[in-house]
N, C-alpha and C positions, 0 to 999 in steps of 0.2 A: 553639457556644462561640466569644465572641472572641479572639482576641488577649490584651486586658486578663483577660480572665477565666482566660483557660488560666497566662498568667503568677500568680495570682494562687491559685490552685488549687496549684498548683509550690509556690511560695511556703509557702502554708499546710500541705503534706506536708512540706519536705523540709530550708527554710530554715534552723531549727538547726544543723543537721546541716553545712550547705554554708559558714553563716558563718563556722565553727568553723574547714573544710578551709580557706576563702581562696582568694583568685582565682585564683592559683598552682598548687594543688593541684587547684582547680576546672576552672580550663583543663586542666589536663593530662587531664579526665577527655573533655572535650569535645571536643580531639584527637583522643580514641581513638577515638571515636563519628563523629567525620569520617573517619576511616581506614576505619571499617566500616562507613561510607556509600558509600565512595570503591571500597572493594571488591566493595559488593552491585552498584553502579552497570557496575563492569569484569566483572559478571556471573562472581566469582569465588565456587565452591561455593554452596549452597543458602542465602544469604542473602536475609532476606526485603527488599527493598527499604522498601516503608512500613514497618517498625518501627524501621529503622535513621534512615528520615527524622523518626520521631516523639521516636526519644532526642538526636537533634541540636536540632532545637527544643527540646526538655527544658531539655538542656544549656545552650541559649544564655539559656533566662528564668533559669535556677539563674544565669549569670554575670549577667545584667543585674540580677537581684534583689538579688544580695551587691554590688553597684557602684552601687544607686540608681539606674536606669537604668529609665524604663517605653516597655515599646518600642512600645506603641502610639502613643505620643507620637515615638516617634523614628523609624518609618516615615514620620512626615508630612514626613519628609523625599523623598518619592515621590509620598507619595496629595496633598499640600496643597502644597507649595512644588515640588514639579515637578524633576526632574532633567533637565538637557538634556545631551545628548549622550548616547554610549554609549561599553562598556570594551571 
């Protein structure tokens, strides 16, 4: 599945739903999901790593979807126009 697909898949579950909450509410949801990435990652308690990566990604098409944002279009900021340097 790509990128576009997986956003779009997102999209078609959940989109109602996520319009309604707004980016605001949305975010906050995908904070929390960084938190319990951030935890499984510091190897705190029986967190599963991949599932917590999978609801992060989730989370970030549910925000790029309610903000018009397609991100496979907006990786080409990497894969097509080239980033130079590093953070």
């Amino acid at each position: 599945m790509t990128i576009r697909e997986f956003q779009q898949f997102i999209r078609e579950k959940y989109y109602a739903t996520d319009v309604a909450r707004g980016t605001s509410g949305t975010f906050m949801w995908f904070v929390e999901e960084v938190g319990e990435l951030a935890s499984a990652l510091a190897g705190d308690g029986g967190h599963n790593k991949s599932e917590e990566f999978a609801d992060v990604l989730a989370w970030l098409c549910t925000l790029a979807n309610i903000n018009d944002v397609d991100l496979t279009d907006a990786v080409e900021k990497y894969t097509v126009r080239g980033v130079e340097g590093t953070k």
